[in-house]
C-alpha positions as CSV (number, residue, x, y, z in Angstrom):
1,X,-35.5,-107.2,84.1
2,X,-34.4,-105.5,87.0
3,X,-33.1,-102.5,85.0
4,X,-36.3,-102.1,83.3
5,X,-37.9,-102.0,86.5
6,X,-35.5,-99.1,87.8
7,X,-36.4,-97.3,84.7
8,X,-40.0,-97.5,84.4
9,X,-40.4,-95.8,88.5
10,X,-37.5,-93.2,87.2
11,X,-39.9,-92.2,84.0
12,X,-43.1,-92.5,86.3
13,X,-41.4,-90.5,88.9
14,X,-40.1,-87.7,86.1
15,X,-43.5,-87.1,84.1
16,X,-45.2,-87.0,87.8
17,X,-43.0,-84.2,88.8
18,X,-43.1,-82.3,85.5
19,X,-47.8,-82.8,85.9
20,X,-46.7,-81.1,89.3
21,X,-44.4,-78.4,88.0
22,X,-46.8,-77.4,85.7
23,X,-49.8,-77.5,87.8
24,X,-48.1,-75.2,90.3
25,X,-46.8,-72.6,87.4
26,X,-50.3,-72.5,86.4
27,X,-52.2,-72.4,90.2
28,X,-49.4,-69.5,91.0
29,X,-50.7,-67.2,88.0
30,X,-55.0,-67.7,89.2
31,X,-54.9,-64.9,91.4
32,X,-53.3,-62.3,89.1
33,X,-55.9,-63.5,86.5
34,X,-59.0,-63.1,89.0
35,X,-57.2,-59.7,89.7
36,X,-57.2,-58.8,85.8
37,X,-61.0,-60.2,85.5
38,X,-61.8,-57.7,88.1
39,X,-60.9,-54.9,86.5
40,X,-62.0,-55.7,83.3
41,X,-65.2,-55.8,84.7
42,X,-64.6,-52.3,86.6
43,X,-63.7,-50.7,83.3
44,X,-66.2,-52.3,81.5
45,X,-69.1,-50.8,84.2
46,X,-67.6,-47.6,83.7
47,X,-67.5,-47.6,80.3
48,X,-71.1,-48.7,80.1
49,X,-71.9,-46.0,83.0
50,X,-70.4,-43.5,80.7
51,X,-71.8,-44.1,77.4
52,X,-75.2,-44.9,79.0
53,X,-75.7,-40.8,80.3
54,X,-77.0,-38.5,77.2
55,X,-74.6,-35.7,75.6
56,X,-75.7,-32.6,77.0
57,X,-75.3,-29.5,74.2
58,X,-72.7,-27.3,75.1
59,X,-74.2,-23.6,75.5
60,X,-71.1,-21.6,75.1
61,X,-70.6,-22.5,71.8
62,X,-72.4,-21.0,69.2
63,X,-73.1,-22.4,65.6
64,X,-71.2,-21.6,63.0
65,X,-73.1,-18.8,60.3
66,X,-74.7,-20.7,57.4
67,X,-72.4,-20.4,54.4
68,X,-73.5,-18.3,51.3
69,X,-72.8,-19.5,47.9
70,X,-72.9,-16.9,45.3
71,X,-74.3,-18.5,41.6
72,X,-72.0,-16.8,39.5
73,X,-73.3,-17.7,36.0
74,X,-70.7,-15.6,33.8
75,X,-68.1,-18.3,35.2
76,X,-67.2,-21.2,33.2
77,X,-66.5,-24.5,34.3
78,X,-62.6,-25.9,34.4
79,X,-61.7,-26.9,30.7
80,X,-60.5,-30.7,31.3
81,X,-57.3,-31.7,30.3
């Protein structure tokens, strides 16, 4: 009886400090997340800013000339194979 005792505060005492272990790994990687969030959310505003102002037409470029097809109706169409 007095083993079992030993070895119930031994497992008590083990899965405490594993709770703890993993607590702290995750408490120690909040501020990188909150860090991350942030600039998610900068990117995101600028992203939005960005998309939200209207294409202005570039003046220096010109069209390209329309494109003249000549009907040729002496031409016969490709024989299929």
């Amino acid at each position: 009886m007095d083993g079992t005792a030993i070895l119930f505060i031994l497992a008590v005492a083990g899965v405490a400090s594993i709770c703890l272990f993993t607590t702290k790994g995750l408490l120690d990687q909040v501020p990188d997340v909150i860090r991350s969030a942030g600039q998610v959310r900068d990117e995101w505003e600028r992203f939005k800013k960005k998309h939200d102002e209207a294409p202005k037409p570039d003046d220096t470029e010109e069209p390209p000339p329309p494109v003249t097809v000549l009907a040729d109706d002496e031409q016969e169409p490709p024989a299929a194979a």
